[in-house]
C-alpha positions as CSV (number, residue, x, y, z in Angstrom):
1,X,-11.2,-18.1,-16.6
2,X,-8.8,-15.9,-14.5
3,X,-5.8,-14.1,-15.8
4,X,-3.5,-12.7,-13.8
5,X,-0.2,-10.5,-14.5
6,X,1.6,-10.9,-11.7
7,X,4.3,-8.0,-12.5
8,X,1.5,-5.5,-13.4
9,X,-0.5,-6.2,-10.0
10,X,2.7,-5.7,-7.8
11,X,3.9,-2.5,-10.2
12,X,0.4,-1.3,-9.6
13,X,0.0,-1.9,-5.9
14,X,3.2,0.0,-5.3
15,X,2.7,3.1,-7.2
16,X,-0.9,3.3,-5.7
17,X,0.0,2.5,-2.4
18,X,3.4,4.0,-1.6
19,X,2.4,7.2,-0.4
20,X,0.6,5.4,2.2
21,X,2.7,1.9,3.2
22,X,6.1,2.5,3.2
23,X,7.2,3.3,6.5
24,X,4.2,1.7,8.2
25,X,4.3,0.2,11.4
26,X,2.4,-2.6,10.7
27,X,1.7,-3.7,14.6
28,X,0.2,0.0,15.2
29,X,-3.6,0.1,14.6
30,X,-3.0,3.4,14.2
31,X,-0.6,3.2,11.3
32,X,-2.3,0.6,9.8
33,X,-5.6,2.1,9.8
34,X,-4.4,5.6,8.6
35,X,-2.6,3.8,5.7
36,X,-6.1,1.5,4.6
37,X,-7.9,4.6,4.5
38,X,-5.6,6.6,2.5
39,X,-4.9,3.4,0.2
40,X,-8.9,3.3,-0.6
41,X,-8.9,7.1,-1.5
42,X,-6.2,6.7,-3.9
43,X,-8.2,3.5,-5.3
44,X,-11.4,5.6,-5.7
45,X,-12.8,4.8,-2.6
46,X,-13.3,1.0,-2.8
47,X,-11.0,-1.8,-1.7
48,X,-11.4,-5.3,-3.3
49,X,-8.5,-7.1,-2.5
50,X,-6.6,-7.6,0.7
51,X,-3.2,-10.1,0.4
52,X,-2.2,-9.8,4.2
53,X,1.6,-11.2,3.9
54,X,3.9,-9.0,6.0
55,X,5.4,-11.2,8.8
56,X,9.1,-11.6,11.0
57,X,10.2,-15.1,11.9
58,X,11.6,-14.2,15.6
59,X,14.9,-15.7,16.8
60,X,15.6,-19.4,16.2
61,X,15.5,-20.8,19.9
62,X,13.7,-23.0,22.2
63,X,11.1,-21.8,24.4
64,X,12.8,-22.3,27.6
65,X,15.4,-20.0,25.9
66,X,12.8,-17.3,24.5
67,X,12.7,-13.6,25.8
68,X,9.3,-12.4,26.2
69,X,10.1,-9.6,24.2
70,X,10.7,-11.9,20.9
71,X,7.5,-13.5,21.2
72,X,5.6,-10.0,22.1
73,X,7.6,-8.4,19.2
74,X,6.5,-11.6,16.8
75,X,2.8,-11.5,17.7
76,X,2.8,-7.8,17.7
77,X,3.7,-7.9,13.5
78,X,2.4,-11.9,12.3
79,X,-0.7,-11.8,14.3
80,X,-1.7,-8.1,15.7
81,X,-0.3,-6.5,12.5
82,X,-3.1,-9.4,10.1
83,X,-5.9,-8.5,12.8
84,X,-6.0,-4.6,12.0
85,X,-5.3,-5.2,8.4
86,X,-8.0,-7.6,8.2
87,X,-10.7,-5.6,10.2
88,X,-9.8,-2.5,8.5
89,X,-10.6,-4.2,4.7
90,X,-13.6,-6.2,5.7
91,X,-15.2,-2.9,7.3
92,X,-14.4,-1.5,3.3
93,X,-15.7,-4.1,1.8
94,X,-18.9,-4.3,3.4
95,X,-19.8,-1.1,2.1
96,X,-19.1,-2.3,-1.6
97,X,-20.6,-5.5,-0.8
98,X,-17.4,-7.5,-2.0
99,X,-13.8,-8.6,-1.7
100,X,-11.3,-11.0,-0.9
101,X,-9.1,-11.1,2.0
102,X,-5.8,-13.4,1.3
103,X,-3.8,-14.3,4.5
104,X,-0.4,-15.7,4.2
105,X,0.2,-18.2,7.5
106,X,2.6,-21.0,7.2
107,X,3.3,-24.8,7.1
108,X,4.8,-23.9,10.4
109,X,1.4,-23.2,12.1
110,X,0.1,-26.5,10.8
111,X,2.6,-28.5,11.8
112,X,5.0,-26.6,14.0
113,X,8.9,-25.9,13.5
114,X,11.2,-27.0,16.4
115,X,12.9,-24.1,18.0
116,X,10.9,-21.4,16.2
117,X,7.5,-21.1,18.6
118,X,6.8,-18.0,18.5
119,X,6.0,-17.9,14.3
120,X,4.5,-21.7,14.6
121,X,2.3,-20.1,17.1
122,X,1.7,-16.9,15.2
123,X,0.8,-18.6,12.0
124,X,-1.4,-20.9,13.8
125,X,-3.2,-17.9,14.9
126,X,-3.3,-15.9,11.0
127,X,-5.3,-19.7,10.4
128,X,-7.7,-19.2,13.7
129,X,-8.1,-15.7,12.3
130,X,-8.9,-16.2,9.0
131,X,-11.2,-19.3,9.7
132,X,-13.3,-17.1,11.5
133,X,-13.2,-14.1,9.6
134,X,-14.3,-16.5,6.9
135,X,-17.5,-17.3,8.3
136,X,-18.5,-14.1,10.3
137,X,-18.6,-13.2,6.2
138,X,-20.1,-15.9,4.9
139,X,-23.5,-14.6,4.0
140,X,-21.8,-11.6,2.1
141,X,-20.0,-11.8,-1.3
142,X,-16.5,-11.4,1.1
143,X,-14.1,-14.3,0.8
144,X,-11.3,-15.0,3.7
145,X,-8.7,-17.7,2.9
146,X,-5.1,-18.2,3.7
147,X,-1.9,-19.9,2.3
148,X,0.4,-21.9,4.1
149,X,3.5,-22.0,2.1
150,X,6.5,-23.7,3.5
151,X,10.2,-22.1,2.8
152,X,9.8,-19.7,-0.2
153,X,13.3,-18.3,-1.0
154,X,12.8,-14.5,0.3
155,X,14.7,-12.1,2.3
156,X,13.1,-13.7,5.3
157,X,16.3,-16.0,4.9
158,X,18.2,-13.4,6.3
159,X,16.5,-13.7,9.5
160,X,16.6,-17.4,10.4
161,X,19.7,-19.6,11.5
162,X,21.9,-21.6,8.7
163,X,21.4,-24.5,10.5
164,X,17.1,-24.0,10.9
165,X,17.1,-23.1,7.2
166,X,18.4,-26.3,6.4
167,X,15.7,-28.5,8.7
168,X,13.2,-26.5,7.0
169,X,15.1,-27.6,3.2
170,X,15.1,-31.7,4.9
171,X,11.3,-31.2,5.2
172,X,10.5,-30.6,2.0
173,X,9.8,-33.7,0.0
174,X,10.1,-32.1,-3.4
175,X,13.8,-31.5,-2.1
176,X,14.2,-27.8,-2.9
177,X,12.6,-24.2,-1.3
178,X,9.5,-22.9,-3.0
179,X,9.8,-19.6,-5.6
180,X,7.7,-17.0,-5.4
181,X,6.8,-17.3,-9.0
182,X,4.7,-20.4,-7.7
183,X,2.5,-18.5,-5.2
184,X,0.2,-18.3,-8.0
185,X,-2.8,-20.2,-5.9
186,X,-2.7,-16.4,-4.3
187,X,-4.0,-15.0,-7.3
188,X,-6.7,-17.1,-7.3
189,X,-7.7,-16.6,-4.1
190,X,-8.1,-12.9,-5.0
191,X,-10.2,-13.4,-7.8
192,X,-14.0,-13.1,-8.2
193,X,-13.5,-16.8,-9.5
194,X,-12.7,-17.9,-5.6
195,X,-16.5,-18.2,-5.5
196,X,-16.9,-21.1,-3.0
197,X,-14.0,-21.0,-0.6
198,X,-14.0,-19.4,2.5
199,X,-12.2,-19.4,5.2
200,X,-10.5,-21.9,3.8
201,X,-6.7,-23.1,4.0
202,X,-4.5,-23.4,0.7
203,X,-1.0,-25.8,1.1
204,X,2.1,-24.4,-0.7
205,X,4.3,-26.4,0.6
206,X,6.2,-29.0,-2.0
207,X,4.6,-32.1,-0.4
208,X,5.1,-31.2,3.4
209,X,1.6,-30.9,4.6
210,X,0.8,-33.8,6.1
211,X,-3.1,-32.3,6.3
């Protein structure tokens, strides 16, 4: 049966990993690869959990309306920034001979948000990604799945429109945003109990998922 303290995994994955993630540039391989290595040294040189969840929403805008820039600058942290996190912990945990990679997508690259194209299409990508992370490591003890919560009250808020944070609210059956006290199914995933699922898509999204 798993048990896990929520508080005590993020108090412990900050004091372990600060020296290493705090001014990372997560769309740098570089950066990202300096900071995995320096994280597994300060966990004893093993990494057997990977919750990839860093991600920017873009402007609100229709595509005939979106700079090049935007999209480059979204797919450079949702899609670029997940590939080199992801490739840098499944080339750790291969020499362990275990771990579990959690990806955190979207609703949106399920089922796609009207004037946001470039995170529909970003998310939709973390999916393609982890699908087939998940079965180039299926013969290993490595399991790749991914989330696809829709809104979840977070500072993200602060970068989307009034007016598209309130079609993403009419969307919702369950008529309210999600808390991130509810993201348990994320603790799961990153168990050793996640025995059978791989590469593998998990809803969070308070009835929206239509599939």
């Amino acid at each position: 049966m798993w048990d896990v303290n929520v508080s005590a995994l993020e108090a412990a994955a900050t004091e372990i990993s600060a020296a290493h993630t705090q001014d990372i540039d997560i769309a740098s391989e570089d950066a990202v690869d300096m900071a995995m290595r320096g994280s597994i040294e300060d966990l004893g040189g093993r990494l057997d959990i990977l919750v990839a969840s860093a991600g920017i929403t873009g402007p609100n805008a229709g595509v005939k309306e979106y700079a090049g820039s935007d999209w480059r600058k979204v797919f450079d942290v949702n899609v670029n920034g997940a590939f080199y996190c992801n490739r840098a912990a499944v080339r750790a945990m291969e020499k362990s001979g275990y771990g579990r990679i959690v990806n955190v997508a979207s609703v949106a690259g399920k089922e796609r948000n009207p004037n946001a194209s470039a995170y529909s299409a970003s998310k939709a990508a973390v999916i393609a990604l982890t699908k087939s992370l998940g079965k180039e490591t299926g013969s290993t003890d490595i399991r790749v799945n991914c989330t696809t919560p829709a809104a979840i009250k977070t500072p993200l808020f602060n970068q989307m429109t009034a007016e598209h944070i309130e079609f993403m609210l009419f969307k919702i059956p369950l008529g309210r945003f999600g808390a991130i006290e509810e993201a348990t199914s994320l603790c799961w995933l990153a168990s050793e109990e996640c025995s059978f699922s791989t590469g593998s898509v998990f809803d969070l999204s308070g009835g929206r998922a239509t599939y």
